[in-house]
N, C-alpha and C positions, 0 to 999 in steps of 0.2 A: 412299297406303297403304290399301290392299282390307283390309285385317285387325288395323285397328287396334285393333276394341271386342276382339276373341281376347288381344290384346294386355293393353288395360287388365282385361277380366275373369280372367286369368291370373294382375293381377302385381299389383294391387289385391283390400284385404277389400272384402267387403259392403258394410259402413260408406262407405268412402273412396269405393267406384266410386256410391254412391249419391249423397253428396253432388257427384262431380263429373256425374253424369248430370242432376242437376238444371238442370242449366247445360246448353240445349240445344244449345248453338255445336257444330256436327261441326267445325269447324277448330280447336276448343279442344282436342277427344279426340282431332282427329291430331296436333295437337303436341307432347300429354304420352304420347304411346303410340310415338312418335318415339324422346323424350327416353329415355321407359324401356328400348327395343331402345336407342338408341346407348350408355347409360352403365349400364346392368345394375343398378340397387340391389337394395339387399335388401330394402327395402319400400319402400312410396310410403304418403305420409302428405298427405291433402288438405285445407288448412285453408280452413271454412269460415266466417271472423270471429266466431266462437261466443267468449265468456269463455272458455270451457273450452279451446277448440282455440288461442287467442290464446296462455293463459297456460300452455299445454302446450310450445309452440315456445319460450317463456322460459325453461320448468323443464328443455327438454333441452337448451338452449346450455350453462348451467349444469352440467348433467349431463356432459356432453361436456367439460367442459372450454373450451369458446368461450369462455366469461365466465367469471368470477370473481362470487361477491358483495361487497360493501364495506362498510363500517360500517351504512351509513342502508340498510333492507333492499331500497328498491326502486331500490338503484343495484346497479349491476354493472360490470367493467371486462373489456377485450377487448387482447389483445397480438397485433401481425403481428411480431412477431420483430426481427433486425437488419435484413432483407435486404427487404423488402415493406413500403414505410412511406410512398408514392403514389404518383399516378395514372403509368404507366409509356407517358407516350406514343410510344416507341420501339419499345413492340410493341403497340398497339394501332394493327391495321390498317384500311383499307376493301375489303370485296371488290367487285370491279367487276367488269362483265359485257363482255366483248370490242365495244370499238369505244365504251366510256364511257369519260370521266377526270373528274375530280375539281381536278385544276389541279396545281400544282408542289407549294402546301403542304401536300399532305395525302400521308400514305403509304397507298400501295393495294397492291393486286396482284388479279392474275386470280381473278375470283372462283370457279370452275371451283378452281381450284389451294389457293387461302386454304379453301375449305369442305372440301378432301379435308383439308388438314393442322388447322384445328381439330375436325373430327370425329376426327381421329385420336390426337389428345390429347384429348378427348373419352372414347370408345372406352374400355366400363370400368370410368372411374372413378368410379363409385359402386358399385362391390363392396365388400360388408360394410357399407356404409352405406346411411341414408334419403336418399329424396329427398321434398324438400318442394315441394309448389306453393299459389300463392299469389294472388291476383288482385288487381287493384289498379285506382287510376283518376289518371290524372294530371290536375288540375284539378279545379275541384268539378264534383262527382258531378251528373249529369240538365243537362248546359250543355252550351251550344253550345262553349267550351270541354276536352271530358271528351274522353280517350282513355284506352281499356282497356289495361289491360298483364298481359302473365304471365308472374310470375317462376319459373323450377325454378332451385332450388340443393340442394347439399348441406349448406350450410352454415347451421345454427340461427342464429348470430350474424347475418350473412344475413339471415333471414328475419325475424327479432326488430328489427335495427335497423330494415328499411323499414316495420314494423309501427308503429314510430314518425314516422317522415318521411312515411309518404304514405297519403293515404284507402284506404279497405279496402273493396277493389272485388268480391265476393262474391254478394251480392243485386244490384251494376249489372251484372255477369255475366248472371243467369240474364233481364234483361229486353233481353238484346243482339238485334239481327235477327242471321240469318244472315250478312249481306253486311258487317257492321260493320270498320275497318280496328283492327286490334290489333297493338300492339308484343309481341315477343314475346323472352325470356332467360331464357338456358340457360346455369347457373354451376356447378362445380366446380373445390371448392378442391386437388383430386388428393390426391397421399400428404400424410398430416400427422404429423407427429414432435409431440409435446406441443401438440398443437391445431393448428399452425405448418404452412404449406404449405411442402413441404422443395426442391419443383421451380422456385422461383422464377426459377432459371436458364430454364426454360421455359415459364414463365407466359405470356398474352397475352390477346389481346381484339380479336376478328374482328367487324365491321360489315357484314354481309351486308342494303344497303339495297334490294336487289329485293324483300325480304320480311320488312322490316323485323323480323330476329331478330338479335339481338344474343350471341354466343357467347362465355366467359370463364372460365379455367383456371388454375391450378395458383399462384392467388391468393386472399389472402381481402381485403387490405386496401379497406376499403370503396370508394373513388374508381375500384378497377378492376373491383368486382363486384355494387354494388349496381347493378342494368340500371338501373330508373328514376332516375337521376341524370342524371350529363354522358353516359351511353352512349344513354341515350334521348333528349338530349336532339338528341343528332345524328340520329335520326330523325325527331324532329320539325320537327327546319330543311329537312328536304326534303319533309316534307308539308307545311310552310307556304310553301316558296316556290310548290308547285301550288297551294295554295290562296289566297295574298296576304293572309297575316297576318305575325306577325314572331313565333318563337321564340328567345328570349335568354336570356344568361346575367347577370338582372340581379333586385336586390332590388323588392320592392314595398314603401312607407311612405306613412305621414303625417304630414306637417308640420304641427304647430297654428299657428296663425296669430292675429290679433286677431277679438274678439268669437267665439270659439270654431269657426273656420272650420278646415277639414281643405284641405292642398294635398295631393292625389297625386301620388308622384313613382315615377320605377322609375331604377336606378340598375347601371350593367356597370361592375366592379373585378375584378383577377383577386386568383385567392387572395391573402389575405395582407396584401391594399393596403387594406383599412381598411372594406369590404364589411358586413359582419356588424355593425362597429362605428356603421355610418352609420345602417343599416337600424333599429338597436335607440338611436339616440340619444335622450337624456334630453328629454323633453316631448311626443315623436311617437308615434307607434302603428305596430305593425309589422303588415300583411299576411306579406309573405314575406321572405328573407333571401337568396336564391342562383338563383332560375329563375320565369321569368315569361313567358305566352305575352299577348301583344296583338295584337287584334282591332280593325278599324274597324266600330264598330256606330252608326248614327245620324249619323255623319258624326263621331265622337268614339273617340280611341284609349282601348280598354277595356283594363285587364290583369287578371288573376288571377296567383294564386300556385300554380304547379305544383306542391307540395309542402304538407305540413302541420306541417312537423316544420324541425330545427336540424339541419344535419352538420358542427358548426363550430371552426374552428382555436382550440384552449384557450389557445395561448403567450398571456398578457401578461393573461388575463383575471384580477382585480383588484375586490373589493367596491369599491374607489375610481373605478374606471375603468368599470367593467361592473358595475352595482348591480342591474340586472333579471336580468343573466343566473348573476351570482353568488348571488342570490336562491334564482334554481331549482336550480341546482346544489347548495346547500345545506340543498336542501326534501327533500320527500318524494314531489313529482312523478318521475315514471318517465324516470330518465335512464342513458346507458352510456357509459363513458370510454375511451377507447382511446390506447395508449401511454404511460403517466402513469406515476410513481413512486405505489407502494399503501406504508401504512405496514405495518406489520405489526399495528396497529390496526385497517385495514381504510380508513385513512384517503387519500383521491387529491390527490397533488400536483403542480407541473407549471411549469414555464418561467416566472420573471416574476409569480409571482400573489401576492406582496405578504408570503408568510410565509415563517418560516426550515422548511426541508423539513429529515426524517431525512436523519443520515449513510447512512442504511442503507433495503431494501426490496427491493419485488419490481419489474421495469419491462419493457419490451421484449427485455434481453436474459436475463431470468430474476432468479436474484437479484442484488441489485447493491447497493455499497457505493463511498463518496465515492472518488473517485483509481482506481475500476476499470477496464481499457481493452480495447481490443477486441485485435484478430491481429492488427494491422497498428500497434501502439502507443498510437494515438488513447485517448484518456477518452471515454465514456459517460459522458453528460450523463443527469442524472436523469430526461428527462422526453424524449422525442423532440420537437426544433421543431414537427413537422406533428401532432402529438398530439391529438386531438379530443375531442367531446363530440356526444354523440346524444340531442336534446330534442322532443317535442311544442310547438309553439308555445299551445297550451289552458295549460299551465301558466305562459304568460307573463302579467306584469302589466299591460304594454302592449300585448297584444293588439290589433289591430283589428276591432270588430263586422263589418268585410266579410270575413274571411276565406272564409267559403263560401259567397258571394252568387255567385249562378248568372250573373250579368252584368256583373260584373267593375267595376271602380274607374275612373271617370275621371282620365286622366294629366295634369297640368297640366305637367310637366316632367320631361325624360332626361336624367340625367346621366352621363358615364363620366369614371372616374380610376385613376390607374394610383402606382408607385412612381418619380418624376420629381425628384431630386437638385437638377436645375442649372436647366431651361428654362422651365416655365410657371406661371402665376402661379396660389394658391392657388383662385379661384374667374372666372372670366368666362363669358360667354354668348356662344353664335352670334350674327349679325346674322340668321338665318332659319335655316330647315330643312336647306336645299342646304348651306348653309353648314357647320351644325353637324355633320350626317351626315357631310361629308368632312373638314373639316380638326380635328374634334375624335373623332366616334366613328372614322372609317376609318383615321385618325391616329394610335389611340393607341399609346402605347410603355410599358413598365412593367419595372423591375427585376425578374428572377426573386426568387421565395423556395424556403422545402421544401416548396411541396405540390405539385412537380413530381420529377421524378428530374432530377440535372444539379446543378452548383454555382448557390447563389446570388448574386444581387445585378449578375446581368447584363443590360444593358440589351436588351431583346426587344421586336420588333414584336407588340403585341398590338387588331388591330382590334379595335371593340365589346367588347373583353375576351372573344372568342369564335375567336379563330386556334385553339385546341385543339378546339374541336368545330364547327366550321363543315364541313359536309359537303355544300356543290353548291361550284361554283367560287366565287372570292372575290367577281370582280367581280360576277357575279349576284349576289351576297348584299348589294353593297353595290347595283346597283342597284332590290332588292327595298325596302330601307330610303327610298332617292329617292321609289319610285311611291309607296309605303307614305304617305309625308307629302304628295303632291299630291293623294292621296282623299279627304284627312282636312280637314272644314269648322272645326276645332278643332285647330289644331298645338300640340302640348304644344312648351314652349320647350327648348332643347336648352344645356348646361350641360358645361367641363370642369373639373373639380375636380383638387387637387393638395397633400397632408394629408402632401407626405414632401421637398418644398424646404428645402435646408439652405444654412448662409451659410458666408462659404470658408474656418472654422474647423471643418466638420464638423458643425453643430448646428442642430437642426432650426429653420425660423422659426417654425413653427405648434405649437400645441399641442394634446392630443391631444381635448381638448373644442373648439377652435374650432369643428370641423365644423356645431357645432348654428348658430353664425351665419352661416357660409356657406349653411347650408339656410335660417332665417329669412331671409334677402335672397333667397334666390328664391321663397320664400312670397312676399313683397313684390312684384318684381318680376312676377310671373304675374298679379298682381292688382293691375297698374299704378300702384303706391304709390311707388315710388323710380325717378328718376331714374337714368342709367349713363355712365362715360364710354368713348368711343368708343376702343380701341387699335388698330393696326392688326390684332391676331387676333382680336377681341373686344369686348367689352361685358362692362368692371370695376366695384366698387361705386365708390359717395364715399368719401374719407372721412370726412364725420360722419354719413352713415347706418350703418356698419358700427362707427364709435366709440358709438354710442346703442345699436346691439344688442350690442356687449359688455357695454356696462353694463347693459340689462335683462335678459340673458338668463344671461350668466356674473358678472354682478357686479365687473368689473375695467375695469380703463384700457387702453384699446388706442391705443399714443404715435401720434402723426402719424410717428415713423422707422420702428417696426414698419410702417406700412400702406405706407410709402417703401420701404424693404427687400423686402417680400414681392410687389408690384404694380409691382414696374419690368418695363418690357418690357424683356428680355434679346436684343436681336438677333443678336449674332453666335449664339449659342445655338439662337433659334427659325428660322433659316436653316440651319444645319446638322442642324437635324431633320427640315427640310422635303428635306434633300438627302438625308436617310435613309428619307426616306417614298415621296420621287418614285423612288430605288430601290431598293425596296422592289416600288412597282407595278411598276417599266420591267422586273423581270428575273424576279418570281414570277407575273405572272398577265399572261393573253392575250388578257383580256376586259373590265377593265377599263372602266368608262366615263368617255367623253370627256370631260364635265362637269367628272370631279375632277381632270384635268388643268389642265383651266382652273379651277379653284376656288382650287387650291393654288397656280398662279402666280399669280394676282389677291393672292392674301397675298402670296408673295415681295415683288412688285412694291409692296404696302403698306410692308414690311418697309423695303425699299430705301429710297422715298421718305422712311421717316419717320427712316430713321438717318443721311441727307443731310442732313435738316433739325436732328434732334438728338444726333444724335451713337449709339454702340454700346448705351447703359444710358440708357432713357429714364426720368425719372421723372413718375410720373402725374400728378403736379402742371404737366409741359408740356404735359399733354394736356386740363385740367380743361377750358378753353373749348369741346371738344368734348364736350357733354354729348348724350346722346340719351334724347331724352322716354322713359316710361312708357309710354306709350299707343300708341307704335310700333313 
């Protein structure tokens, strides 16, 4: 584009083209002089992280109508309506360049074709309205780490929420070189009836990874339009797989341990499975909550927190259950609720949080009153399931002092867990890396919830907790994970957890605090303190190491039938997963590596032997003779 500055001097004041000129990136001013010919605003407003310009994009969400205010003055609430309530992976595409694929799982189309049709909904839509642009940094800021991102939206609410989730990249802009790789998103929420995008019927979200820009329309609900989330974070899996790092979709924490020791762990859950609630458990310290990039630096996998903030599912949150995060929600820290029942107080209520809520209020579908129902007969439930909450992590109380350490948290151990009814036991360990990587992270399976579109509580293949945004083919990704652990002089131990096993009355075994002793035993375990017995998928606890952290940690009795119940190896069970896994690979992916082919038959073949030996429903009391040291 030869006419780009005619562009921004034309369509930009003084003010705005000054401060974006301060930023001497020329591929910064052709991107926003792009955006401004393809969606015509009526102004352009450039925020340069000033207080003033920060709390300007808050005062005109509000203005606009995005938000609401609520009782405590620095909350605010946000409504996407009936129709726009998550992430809509049925139309978010990848555009692909003639003679690339992406593999089976992913939906693509010609990219040629996908950039004519979202520029063409595009095309527009920001007549009568501002467009905002914004700069951001995913990672901490000046790290080996940091990628620049630039969001243009229309949308205040938009721009306000990631002004809480992610560092404010502004001043790491203007000391960019030329040549720097930057993610780039371009949002419009098109026509809006009472704040509400009315085109939801043709909403989408384009992946144009030759140039890593991210394209998103006629949507506001944040999962499809804040870029630097799950949309960037599909850009970052393919700058890491050229670079041989790992971009994931997992928490960062720390486990306290004895004599005041920190375990680092990173952890992949997909919505809803208990992620948020792990991240923030009682005694540990949170880093991050939902996106984590790791690096091999020193022969030691480093992680950071891509994010600085909370985007997180409100259902079931509880002063009893969630004490830190009900804390803040209740504070005077800067937070925004989206989809909630508002009193007419001004008060926010919501699924499960412990209080009796108004018959009466305002929610998603406007005003709403107990017994109300939609066109199609349905009640409207007071509060939408996927309903959220949008926090800075600075107002937390468990914070971790490493949140913006430029070099990120040594991993002692990865866990992933998912929503698992019938087959795996609450807590075991890989025997190794190879191991863990295939038949626990490549493995996993997870009940759907709402923070997808589609009915819940169906059983879904979800590798690493990352099948929605994995963007090269699978098998490379899974064999990116292999190399990744044979660089590494320090393999963090690998872990599958499982907080949603119920017995064949429907009821759950676990409780929803056990998780904190599942993590103290891998605190323990990483720092070769306990002893494990050996099952054929795993490495489970004792039972009187896991009866002594109940009692020191939860204060209660954990029976020798609970630890029987919960830790039987389920064979017919762990065999028919594995027949859903093997295809699973045999008929979605073509690249697959060899390895987990033989990983996962090495288990069947455990499986086999050990239900010859004791029968379908193993209890771990047949297997206590096999104990396998700490130390190995």
């Amino acid at each position: 584009m030869n006419n780009y500055m005619s562009i921004l001097e034309s369509s930009l004041t003084d003010a705005n083209l000054r401060k974006l000129l301060t930023i001497p990136n020329q591929s910064v001013h052709r991107f926003i002089a792009d955006a401004i010919e393809l969606c015509s605003p009526m102004k352009v407003f450039v925020c340069d992280d000033s207080r003033m310009d920060v709390e300007y994009i808050r005062r005109t969400a509000i203005a606009r109508g995005e938000e609401t205010p609520l009782a405590i003055p620095t909350h605010t609430v946000h409504f996407d309506g009936l129709h726009d309530q998550a992430r809509d992976r049925e139309q978010t595409v990848y555009l692909v360049p003639k003679g690339d694929s992406l593999g089976e799982h992913l939906l693509q189309m010609d990219r040629e074709e996908g950039l004519e049709l979202a520029r063409k909904r595009l095309k527009g839509s920001m007549e009568n309205k501002k467009m905002v642009v914004r700069f951001f940094c995913l990672g901490p800021r000046d790290s080996v780490f940091s990628i620049p991102c630039v969001q243009i939206t229309d949308s205040f609410y938009v721009a306000h929420s990631e002004d809480l989730l992610y560092r404010r990249g502004y001043d790491f802009f203007r000391r960019l070189t030329e040549d720097a790789e930057i993610f780039w998103m371009l949002h419009s929420s098109g026509k809006l009836m009472h704040s509400v995008s009315i085109d939801w019927q043709r909403r989408g979200v384009a992946i144009d990874y030759k140039e890593n820009t991210v394209y998103s329309y006629n949507t506001q609900y944040a999962g499809n339009t804040i870029g630097l989330k799950k949309l960037a974070l599909r850009l970052a899996i393919r700058r890491a797989d050229r670079e041989r790092w790992l971009a994931e979709h997992m928490f960062v924490m720390a486990v306290h341990g004895p004599n005041r020791r920190k375990t680092y762990i990173s952890g992949a859950f997909p919505s809803g499975s208990g992620k948020t609630s792990t991240s923030m458990i009682p005694g540990g310290s949170i880093v991050g909550d939902d996106l984590a990039y790791i690096r091999n630096i020193n022969g030691a996998a480093k992680a950071v927190n891509v994010e600085r903030g909370i985007f997180g599912i409100i259902r079931s949150v509880s002063a009893k259950d969630d004490p830190v995060i009900w804390e803040v929600l209740n504070s005077h820290e800067p937070a925004i609720f989206s989809n909630v029942l508002v009193s007419y107080e001004g008060i926010p209520y919501w699924l499960n949080d412990g209080r009796t809520a108004p018959n009466r209020g305002v929610n998603f579908s406007g005003d709403w009153f107990e017994g109300k129902k939609d066109v199609n007969g349905e009640e409207i439930p007071l509060a939408h399931k996927n309903a959220r909450y949008t926090i800075g992590l600075e107002g937390l109380s468990n914070v971790d002092k490493t949140l913006e350490d430029p070099n990120g948290v040594e991993l002692g151990a990865i866990i992933y867990g998912g929503r698992d009814p019938d087959t795996c036991v609450p807590i075991q360990e890989s025997f190794d890396w190879i191991h863990g990587v295939v038949t626990i992270g490549a493995s996993l399976e997870s009940e759907s919830t709402a923070a997808t579109l589609g009915p819940s509580g169906i059983r879904k293949f979800q590798p690493f907790s990352n099948m929605d945004f994995i963007s090269i083919p699978l098998g490379r990704y899974i064999q990116n994970h292999l190399d990744f652990g044979e660089f590494l002089q320090r393999k963090p131990r690998i872990y599958g957890v499982n907080y949603f096993l119920r017995d064949t009355e429907g009821d759950f075994l676990n409780g929803k605090e056990d998780k904190r002793v599942w993590l103290q035993w891998i605190d323990l375990r990483v720092h070769n303190e306990v002893e494990a017995i050996k099952t054929p998928t795993g490495l489970i606890p004792r039972y009187d190491d896991l009866s002594s952290l109940f009692r020191e940690y939860l204060d209660k009795e954990y029976t020798r039938e609970q630890y029987d119940q919960q830790f039987m190896v389920r064979v017919p069970e762990l065999l028919a997963k594995l027949d859903r896994i093997e295809s699973e690979y045999r008929d979605c992916v073509g690249d697959t590596p060899a390895l987990l082919a033989t990983v996962l038959e090495e288990q069947r073949q455990r499986l086999i032997q050990a239900k010859s030996k004791f029968g379908d429903y193993i209890s771990p009391n047949s297997l206590q003779a096999t104990v396998q040291d700490s130390s190995t």
